[in-house]
C-alpha positions in Angstrom: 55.1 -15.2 105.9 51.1 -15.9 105.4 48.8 -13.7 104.0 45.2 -12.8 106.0 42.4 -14.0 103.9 41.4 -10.7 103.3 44.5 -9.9 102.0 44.8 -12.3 98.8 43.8 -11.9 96.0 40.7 -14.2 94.5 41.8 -16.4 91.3 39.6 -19.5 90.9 41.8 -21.3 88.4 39.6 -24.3 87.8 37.2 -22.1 86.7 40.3 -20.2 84.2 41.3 -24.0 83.2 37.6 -25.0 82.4 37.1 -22.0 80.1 40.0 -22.2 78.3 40.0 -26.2 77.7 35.8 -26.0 77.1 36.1 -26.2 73.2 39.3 -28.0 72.8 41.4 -25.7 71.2 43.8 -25.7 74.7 45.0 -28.4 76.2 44.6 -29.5 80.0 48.4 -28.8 80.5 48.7 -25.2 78.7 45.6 -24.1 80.9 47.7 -25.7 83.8 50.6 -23.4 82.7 48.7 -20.0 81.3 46.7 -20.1 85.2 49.9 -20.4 86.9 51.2 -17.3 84.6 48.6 -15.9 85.6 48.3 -16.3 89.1 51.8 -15.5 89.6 51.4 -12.1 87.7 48.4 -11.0 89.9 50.1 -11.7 93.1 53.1 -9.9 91.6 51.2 -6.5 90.4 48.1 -6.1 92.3 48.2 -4.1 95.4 46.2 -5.4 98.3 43.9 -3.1 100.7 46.9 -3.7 103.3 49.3 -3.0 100.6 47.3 0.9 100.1 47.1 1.2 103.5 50.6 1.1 104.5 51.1 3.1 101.8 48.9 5.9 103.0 50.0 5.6 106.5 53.7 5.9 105.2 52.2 9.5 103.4 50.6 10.9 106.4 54.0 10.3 108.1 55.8 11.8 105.4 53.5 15.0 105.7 53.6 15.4 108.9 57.3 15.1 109.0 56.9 18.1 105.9 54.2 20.3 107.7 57.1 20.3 111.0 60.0 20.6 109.0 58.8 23.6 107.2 57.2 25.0 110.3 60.3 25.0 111.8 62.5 26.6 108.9 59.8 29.3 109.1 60.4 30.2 112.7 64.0 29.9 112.2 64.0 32.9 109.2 61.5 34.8 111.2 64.2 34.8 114.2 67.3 35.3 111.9 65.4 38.2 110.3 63.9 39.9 113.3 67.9 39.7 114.8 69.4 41.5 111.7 66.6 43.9 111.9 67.5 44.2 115.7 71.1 44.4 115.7 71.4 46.4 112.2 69.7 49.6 113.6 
């Protein structure tokens, strides 16, 4: 499956590769390895905009489904307790 554009996240790792190889204290191959680390951790751990707003779609499902279920049960005790008022006197 392909991600929109929009949707990745921005990593320039030649720009990552050049810092940490500018004084020569890591080589081209560790700053090969560390950026793949890296990039692989970012895609892993941070949430996209789509990934939030699935998320808060899935929530305003969740409390509608909440606001009718406990409308409901409301209506139902209000019945059950008007009927042993009803039938108890």
């Amino acid at each position: 499956m392909t991600t929109p554009m929009s949707d990745q996240l921005l990593f320039d790792r030649l720009r990552y590769m050049d810092k940490l190889t500018k004084d020569g204290s890591v080589s081209e191959a560790q700053a090969r390895a560390l950026a793949d680390a890296l990039e692989g951790a970012l895609q892993e751990a941070v949430a996209t905009k789509t990934d939030i707003s699935r998320l808060e779609n899935k929530l305003e499902l969740a409390v509608r489904d909440l606001k009718i279920w406990v409308g409901s049960t409301a209506v139902v005790l209000f019945g059950l307790l008007t009927a042993i008022k009803l039938f108890t006197h």
